[in-house]
C-alpha positions in Angstrom: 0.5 2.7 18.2 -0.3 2.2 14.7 -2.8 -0.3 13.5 -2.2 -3.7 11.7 -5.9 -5.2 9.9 -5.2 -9.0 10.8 -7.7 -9.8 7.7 -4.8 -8.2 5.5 -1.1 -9.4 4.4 1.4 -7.3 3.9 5.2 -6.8 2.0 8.3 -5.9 4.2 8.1 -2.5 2.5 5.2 -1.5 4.3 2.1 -2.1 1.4 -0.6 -4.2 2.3 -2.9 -6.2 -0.2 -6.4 -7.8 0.4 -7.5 -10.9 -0.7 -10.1 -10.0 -3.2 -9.5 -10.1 -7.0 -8.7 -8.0 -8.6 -6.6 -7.3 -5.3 -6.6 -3.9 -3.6 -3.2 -2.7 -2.8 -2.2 0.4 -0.3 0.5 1.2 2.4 0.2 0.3 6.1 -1.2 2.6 8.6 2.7 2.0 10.4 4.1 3.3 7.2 1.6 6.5 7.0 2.3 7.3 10.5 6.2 7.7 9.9 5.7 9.3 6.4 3.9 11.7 8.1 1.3 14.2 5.9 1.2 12.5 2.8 1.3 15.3 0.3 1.9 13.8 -3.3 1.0 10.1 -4.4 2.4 8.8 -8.2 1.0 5.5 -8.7 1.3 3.8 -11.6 -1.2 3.4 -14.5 -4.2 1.1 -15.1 -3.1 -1.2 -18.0 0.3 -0.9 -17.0 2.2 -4.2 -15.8 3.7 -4.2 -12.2 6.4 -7.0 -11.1 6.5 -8.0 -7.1 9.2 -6.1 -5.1 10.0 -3.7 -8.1 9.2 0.5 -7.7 5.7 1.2 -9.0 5.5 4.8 -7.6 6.6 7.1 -5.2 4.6 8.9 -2.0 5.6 12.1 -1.0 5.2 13.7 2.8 6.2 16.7 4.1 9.4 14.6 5.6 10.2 12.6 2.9 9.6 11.3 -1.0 9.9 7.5 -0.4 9.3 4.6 -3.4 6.2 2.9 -4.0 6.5 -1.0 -4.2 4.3 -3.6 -5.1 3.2 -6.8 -3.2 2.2 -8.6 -6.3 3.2 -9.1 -10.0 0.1 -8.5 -12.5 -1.5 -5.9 -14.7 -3.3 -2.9 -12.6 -6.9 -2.2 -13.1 -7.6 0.7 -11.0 -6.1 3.7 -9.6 -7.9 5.7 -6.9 -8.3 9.2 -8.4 -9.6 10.2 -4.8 -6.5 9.9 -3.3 -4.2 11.3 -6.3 -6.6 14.4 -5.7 -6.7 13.9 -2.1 -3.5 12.5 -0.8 -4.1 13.3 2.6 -6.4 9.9 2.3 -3.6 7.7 3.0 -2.7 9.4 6.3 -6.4 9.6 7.1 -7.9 6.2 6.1 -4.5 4.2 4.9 -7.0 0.6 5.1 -10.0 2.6 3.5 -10.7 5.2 1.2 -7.0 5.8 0.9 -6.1 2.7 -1.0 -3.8 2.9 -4.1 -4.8 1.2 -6.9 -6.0 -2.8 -7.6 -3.8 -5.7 -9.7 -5.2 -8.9 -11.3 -2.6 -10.4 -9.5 -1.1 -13.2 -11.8 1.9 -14.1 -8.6 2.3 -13.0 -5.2 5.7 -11.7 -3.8 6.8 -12.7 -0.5 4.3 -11.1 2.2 3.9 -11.8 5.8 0.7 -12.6 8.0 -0.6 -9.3 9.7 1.3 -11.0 12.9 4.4 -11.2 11.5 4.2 -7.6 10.4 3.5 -6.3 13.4 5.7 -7.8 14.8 8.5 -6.9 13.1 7.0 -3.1 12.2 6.0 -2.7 16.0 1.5 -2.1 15.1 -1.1 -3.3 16.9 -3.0 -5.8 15.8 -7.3 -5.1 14.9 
C-alpha cells in the first residue's frame, strides 16, 4: 500500500505541498505508484506564475502522460533540476529528493488533511 506523510496536505489531483515557505510541491507516493516508471517530468519555470487547480506541467510514465497541477497559486522559485535529469526520482523518493519545484505561495487551493487523502486515495498513513 502506498504511503501518505501525515505532516503533508495534499490536492484531490494527487500533489502534495509542505508547509514551509517558499512551499515545496510534488505528487503523492499513491499517484507515483499508479503512474508507474516516471520517465519524463515538464514542470514549469522559476519566475513563472502558477494559479491553484490550473495545469502547470505534465509527468510522463511508461503507462501514461498525465497533467501536472498545482496545490497553490503563487510565483515558483525553484525547480528540481535532479529530477528533470532524473525522473525516475519521483517513483523512487516521491516525499524526498523527487520533489517538483517550490511556490511563494500567495493562496492556497482547496487541499485535504493527509487523512482525508488517504482515505479517499486508499494510502497508508506514516
Amino acid at each position: 500500500m502506498s504511503t501518505v506523510l501525515s505532516a503533508l496536505r495534499y490536492s484531490a489531483e494527487h500533489e502534495w505541498i509542505d508547509g514551509a515557505s517558499p512551499a515545496r510541491v510534488g505528487i503523492s507516493q499513491v499517484a507515483a505508484d499508479a503512474l508507474g516508471d516516471v520517465v519524463y517530468v515538464d514542470l514549469p519555470e522559476a519566475g513563472s506564475t502558477v494559479t491553484a487547480g490550473e495545469t502547470c506541467g505534465e509527468i510522463e510514465s511508461t503507462k501514461s502522460v498525465s497533467e501536472l497541477f498545482t496545490p497553490v497559486t503563487g510565483t515558483v522559485v525553484e525547480v528540481n533540476d535532479q529530477v528533470v535529469d532524473n525522473p525516475a526520482l519521483v517513483n523512487e523518493d516521491p516525499y524526498g529528493a523527487g520533489w517538483l519545484f517550490t511556490v511563494e505561495v500567495s493562496e492556497e487551493g482547496p487541499l485535504l488533511s493527509a487523512a482525508e487523502y488517504a482515505e479517499a486515495n486508499g494510502g497508508e498513513l506514516a
